[in-house]
C-alpha positions as a Markdown table, in Angstrom:
| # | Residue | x | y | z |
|---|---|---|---|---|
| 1 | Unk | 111.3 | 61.6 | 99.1 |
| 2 | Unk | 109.7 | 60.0 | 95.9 |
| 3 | Unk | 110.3 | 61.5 | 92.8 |
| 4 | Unk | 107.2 | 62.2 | 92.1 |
| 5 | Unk | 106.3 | 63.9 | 95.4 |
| 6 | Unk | 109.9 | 66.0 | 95.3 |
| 7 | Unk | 108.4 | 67.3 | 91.4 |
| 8 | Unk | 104.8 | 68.2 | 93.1 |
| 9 | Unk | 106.3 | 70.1 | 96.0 |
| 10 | Unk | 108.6 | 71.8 | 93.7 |
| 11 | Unk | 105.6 | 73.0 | 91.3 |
| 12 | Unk | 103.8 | 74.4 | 94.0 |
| 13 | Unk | 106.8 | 76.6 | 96.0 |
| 14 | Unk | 106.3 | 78.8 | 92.7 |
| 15 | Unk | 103.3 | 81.4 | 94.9 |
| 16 | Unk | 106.3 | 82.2 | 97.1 |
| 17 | Unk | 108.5 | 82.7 | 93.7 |
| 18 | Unk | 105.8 | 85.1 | 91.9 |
| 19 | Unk | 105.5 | 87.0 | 95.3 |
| 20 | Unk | 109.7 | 87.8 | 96.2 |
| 21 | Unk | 110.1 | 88.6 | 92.6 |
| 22 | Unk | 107.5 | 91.5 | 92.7 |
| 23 | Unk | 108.6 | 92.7 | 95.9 |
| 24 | Unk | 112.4 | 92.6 | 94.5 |
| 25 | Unk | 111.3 | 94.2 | 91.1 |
| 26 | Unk | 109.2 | 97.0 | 92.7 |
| 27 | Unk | 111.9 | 97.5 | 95.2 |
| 28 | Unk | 114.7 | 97.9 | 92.2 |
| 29 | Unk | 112.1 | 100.0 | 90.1 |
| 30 | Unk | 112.1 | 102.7 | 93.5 |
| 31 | Unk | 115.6 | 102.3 | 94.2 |
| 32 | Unk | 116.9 | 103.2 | 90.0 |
| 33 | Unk | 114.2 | 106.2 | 90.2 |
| 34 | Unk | 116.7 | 107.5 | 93.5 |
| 35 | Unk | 119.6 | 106.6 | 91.9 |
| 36 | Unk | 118.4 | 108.2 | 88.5 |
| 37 | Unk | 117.6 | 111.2 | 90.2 |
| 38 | Unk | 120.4 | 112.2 | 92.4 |
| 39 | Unk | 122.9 | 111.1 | 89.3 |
| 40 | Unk | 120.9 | 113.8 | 86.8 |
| 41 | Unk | 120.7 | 116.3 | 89.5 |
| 42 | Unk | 124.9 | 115.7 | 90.0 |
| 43 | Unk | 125.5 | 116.0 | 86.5 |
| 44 | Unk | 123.1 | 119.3 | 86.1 |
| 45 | Unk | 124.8 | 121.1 | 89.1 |
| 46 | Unk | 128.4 | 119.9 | 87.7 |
| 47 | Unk | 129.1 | 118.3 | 91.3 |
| 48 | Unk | 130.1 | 114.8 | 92.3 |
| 49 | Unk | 127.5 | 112.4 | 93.5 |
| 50 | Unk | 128.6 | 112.1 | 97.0 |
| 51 | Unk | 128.5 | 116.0 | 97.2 |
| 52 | Unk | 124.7 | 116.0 | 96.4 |
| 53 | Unk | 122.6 | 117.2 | 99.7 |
| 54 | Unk | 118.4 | 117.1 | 100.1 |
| 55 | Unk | 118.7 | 120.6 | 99.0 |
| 56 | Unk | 119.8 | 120.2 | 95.9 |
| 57 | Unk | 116.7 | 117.5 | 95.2 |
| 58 | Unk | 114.4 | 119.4 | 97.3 |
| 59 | Unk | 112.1 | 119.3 | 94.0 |
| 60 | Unk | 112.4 | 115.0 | 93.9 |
| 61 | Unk | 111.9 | 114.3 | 97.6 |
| 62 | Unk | 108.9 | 112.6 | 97.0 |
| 63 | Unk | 111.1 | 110.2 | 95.7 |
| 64 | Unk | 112.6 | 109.0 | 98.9 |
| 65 | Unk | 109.3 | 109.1 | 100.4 |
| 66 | Unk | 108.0 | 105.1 | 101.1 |
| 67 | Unk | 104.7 | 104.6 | 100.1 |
| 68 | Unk | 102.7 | 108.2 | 100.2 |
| 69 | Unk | 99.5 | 109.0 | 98.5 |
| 70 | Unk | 99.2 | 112.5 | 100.4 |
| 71 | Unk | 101.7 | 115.2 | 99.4 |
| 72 | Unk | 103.6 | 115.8 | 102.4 |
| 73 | Unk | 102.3 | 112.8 | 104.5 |
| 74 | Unk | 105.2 | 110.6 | 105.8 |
| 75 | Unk | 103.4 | 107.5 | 105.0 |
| 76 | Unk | 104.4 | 105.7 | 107.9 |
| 77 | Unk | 101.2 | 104.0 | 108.4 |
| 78 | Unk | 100.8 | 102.2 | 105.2 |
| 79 | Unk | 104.4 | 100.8 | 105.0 |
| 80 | Unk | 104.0 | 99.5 | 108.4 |
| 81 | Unk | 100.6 | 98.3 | 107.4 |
| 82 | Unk | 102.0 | 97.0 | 104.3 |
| 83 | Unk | 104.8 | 95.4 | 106.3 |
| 84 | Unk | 102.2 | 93.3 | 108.5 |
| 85 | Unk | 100.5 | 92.1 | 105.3 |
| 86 | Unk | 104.0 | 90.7 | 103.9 |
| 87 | Unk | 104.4 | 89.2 | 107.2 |
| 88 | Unk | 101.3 | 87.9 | 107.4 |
| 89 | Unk | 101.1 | 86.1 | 103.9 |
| 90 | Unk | 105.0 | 85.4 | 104.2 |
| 91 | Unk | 103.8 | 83.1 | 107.4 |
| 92 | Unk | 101.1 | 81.4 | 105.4 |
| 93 | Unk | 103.0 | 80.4 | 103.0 |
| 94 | Unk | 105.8 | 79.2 | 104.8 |
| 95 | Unk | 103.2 | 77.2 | 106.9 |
| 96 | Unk | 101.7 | 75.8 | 103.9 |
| 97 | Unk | 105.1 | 74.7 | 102.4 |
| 98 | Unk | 106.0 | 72.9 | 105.9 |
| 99 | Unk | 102.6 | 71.4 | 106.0 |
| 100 | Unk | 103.0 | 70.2 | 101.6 |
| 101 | Unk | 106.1 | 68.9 | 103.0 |
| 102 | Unk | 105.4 | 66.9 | 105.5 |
| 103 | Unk | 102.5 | 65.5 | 103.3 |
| 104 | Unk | 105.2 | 64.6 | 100.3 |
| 105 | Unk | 107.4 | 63.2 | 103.3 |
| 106 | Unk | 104.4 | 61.2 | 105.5 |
């Protein structure tokens, strides 16, 4: 591959970049809030993490819940509407990356 066309295709892979780093930072912002939360509610009750049960963070729950707008709901339907998006745009731009490679290559 040219060196010019290897510096163009690398300059444009940075969408798919911008778009795993939010999903990993908004996955690590949910998953510290958990962690936060059972580790305060384990030092407050004077017990050892593994020892903590849903009772004792019955009042954080909504924590663990993926996605909910509705107090109470599950919110299985946006995750797994959510999910198809990801998949959806994750194809996209996996297609478009084949097809900016095969135009650097061609």
């Amino acid at each position: 591959m040219p060196f010019q066309g290897q510096e163009i295709f690398k300059l444009k892979q940075y969408q798919i970049y911008v778009v795993l780093l939010t999903c990993w930072g908004l996955d690590f912002r949910r998953e510290f809030k958990r962690l936060d939360c059972i580790v305060r509610k384990a030092k407050e009750l004077k017990k050892d993490i593994s020892e903590i049960t849903s009772n004792d963070i019955s009042d954080s729950l909504h924590l663990f819940e993926i996605f909910t707008f509705i107090p109470g709901a599950k919110g299985y339907h946006i995750a797994l509407f959510i999910n198809w998006i990801c998949c959806l745009a994750g194809l996209g731009l996996l297609a478009y990356q084949i097809n900016l490679l095969l135009q650097t290559i061609l």
